[in-house]
C-alpha positions as CSV (number, residue, x, y, z in Angstrom):
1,X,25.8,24.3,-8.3
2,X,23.2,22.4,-9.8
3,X,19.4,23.2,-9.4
4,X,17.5,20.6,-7.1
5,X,14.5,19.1,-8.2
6,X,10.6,20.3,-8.0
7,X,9.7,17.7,-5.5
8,X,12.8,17.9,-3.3
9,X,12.4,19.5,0.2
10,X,14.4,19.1,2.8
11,X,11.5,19.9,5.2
12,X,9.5,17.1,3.7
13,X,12.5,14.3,4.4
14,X,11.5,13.7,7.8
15,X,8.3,13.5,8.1
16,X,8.0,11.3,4.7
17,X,10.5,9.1,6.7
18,X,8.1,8.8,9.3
19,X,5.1,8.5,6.9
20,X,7.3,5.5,5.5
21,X,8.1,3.8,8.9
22,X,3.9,3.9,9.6
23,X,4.7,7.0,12.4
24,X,1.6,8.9,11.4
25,X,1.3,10.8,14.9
26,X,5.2,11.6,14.1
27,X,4.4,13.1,11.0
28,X,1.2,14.9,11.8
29,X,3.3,16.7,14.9
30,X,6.1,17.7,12.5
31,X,3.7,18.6,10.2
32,X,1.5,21.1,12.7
33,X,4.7,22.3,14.0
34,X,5.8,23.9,10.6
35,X,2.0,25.4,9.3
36,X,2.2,26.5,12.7
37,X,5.1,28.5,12.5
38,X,4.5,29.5,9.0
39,X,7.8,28.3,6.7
40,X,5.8,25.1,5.4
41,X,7.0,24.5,1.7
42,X,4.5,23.5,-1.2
43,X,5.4,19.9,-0.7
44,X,4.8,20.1,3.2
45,X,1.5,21.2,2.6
46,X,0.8,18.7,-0.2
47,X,1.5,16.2,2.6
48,X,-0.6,17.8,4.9
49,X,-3.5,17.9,2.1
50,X,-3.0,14.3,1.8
51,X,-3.3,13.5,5.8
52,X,-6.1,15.2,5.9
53,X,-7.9,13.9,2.8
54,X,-5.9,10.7,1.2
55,X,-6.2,9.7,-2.5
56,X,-9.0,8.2,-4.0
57,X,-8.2,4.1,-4.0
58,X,-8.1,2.5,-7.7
59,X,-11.2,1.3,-8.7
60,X,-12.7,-2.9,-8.5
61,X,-11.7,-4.9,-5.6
62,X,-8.5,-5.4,-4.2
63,X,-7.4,-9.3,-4.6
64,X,-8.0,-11.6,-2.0
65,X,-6.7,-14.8,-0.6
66,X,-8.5,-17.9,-1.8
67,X,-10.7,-19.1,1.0
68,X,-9.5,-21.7,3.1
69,X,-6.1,-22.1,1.5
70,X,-4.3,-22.7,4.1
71,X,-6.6,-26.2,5.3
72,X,-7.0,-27.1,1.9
73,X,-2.7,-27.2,1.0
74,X,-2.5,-28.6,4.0
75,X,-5.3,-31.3,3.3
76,X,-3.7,-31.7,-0.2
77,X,-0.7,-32.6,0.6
78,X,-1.0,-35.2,3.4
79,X,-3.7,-37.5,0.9
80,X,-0.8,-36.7,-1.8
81,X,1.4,-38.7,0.4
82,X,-1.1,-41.4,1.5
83,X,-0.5,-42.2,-2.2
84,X,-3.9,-40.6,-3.3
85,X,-3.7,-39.6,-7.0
86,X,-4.4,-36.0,-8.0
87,X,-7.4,-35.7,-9.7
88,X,-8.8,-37.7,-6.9
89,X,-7.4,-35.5,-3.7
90,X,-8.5,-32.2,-5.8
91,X,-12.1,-34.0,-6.0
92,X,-12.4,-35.3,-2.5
93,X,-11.5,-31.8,-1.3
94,X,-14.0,-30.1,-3.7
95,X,-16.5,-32.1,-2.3
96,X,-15.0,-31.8,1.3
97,X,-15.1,-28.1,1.3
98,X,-17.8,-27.1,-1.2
99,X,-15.7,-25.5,-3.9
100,X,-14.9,-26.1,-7.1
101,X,-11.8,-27.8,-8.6
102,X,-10.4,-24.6,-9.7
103,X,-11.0,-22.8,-6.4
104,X,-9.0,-25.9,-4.8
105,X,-5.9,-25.4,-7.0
106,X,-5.6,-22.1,-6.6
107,X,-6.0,-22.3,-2.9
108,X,-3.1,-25.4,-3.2
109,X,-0.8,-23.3,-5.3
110,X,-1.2,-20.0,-2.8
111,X,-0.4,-22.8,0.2
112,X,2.2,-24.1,-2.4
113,X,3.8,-20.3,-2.8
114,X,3.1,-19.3,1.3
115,X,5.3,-22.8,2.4
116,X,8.2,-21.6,-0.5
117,X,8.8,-18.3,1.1
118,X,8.6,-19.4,4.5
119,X,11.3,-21.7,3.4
120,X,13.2,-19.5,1.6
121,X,13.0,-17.0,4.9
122,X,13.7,-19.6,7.4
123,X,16.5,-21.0,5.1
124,X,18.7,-17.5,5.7
């Protein structure tokens, strides 16, 4: 029979299922119930050390969504079809909103990629 792997546990399947379905309290009860009893495996209690304390978060700051994008697409969009030309729309909404031009395209290709999706989920 072949040798299972270092990070294989079959205590740990469980209550990383339930770590993995956000059931925290789920996990934390299986968790306490085998320290309690005293059989927790190395990876059990590598879970438990990371409950307790969690990893350090990567450094800078996580990305954000472009503020106002989604009245700014929407804004975009309904002068494009009044028959207002680009560069015109992106500087009337610059001006509108107090950003630059840059900030408004990125906010109009976010509201651009947010509409695809919800196309592409409502499409199924």
């Amino acid at each position: 029979m072949a040798r299972l792997p270092d990070g294989f546990s079959l205590q740990a399947l469980p209550i990383e299922a339930a770590l993995s379905e956000g059931r925290t309290e789920d996990a934390k009860t299986a968790i306490c119930a085998l320290l309690n009893a005293g059989k927790a495996d190395a990876i059990v209690q590598r879970l438990a050390a990371s409950l307790i304390k969690p990893p350090k978060r990567k450094r800078g700051r996580r990305a954000a969504h472009t503020r106002h994008w989604f009245e700014i697409g929407e804004g975009f969009h309904s002068m494009r079809s009044v028959g207002e030309t680009y560069e015109d729309t992106l500087v009337a909404l610059a001006k509108k909103f107090g950003y630059s031009e840059t900030h408004i395209r990125k906010a109009v290709t976010e509201y651009n990629d947010a509409k695809a999706a919800a196309d592409e989920a409502n499409r199924d």
